[in-house]
PLY file of the C-alpha trace (Angstrom):
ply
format ascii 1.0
element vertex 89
property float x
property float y
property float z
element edge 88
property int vertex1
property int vertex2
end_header
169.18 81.91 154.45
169.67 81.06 150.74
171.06 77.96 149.41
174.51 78.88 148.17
174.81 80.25 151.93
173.95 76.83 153.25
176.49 74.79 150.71
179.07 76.99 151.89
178.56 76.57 155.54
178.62 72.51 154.94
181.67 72.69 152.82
183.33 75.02 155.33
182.69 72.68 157.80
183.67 69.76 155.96
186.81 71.36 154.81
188.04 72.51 158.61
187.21 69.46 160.51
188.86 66.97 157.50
191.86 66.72 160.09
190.26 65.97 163.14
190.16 62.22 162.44
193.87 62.66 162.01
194.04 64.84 164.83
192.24 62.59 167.33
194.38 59.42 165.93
197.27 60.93 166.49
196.42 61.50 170.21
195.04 58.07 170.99
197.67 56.58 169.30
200.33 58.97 170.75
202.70 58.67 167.56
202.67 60.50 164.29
204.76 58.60 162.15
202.17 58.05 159.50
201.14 61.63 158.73
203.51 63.54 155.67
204.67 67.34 157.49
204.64 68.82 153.88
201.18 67.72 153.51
200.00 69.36 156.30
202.24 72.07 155.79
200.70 72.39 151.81
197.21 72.56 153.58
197.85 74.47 156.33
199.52 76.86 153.97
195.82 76.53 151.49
193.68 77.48 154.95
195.73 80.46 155.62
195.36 81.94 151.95
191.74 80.75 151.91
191.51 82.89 155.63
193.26 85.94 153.96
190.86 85.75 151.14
187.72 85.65 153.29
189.17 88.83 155.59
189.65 90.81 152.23
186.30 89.64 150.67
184.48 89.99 154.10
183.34 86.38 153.49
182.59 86.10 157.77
181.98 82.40 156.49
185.01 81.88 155.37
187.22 82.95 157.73
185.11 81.58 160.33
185.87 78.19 159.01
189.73 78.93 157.91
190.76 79.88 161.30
189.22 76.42 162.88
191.21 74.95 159.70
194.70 76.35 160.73
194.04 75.98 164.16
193.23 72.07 163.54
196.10 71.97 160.80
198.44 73.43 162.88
197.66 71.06 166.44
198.56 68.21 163.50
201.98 69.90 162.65
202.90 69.91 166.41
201.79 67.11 167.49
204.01 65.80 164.52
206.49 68.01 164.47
207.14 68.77 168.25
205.89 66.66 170.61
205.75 63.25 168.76
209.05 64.32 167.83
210.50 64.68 171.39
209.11 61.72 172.84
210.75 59.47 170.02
214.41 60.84 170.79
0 1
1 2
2 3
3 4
4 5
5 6
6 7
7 8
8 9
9 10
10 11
11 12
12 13
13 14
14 15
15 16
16 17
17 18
18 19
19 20
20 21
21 22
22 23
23 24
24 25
25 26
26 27
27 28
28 29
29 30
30 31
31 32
32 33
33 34
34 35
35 36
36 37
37 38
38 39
39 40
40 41
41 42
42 43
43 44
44 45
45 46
46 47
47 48
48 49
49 50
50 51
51 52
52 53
53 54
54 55
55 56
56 57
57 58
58 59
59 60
60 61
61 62
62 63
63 64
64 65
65 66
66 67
67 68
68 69
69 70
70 71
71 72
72 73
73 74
74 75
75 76
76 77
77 78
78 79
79 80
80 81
81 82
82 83
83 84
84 85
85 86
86 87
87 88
């Protein structure tokens, strides 16, 4: 495996699991009144170009770690956005 292979399998990871502290926060503290929608929305948004990039390129690399990136990006936005939401009203 060559280097520039290797830096972009730790930045991909890096990059998808940047939310997960946010993610798992969110859960324990069961309230998302902290976390900014359009943020998420803004990077969300970045993963999902990044994903479309990698599918034309045929980057497997980066689509591999785009999808866990809108997956985790997207569990934020609900938990926010939906079921946070609910439970406030």
């Amino acid at each position: 495996m060559e280097h520039i292979e290797i830096l972009g399998i730790v930045a991909g990871f890096l990059t998808a699991f940047a939310s997960m502290p946010q993610t798992i926060r969110i859960i324990k503290l069961r309230q998302a009144d902290s976390v900014s929608a359009m943020t998420y929305s803004m990077l969300v948004g970045s993963y999902a170009l990044w994903l479309i990039y990698g599918i034309i390129q045929g980057a497997v690399s980066i689509v591999f770690w785009n999808v866990i990136a809108v997956v985790l990006g997207c569990t934020v936005l609900y938990l926010k956005l939906i079921v946070w939401n609910k439970v406030e009203e």
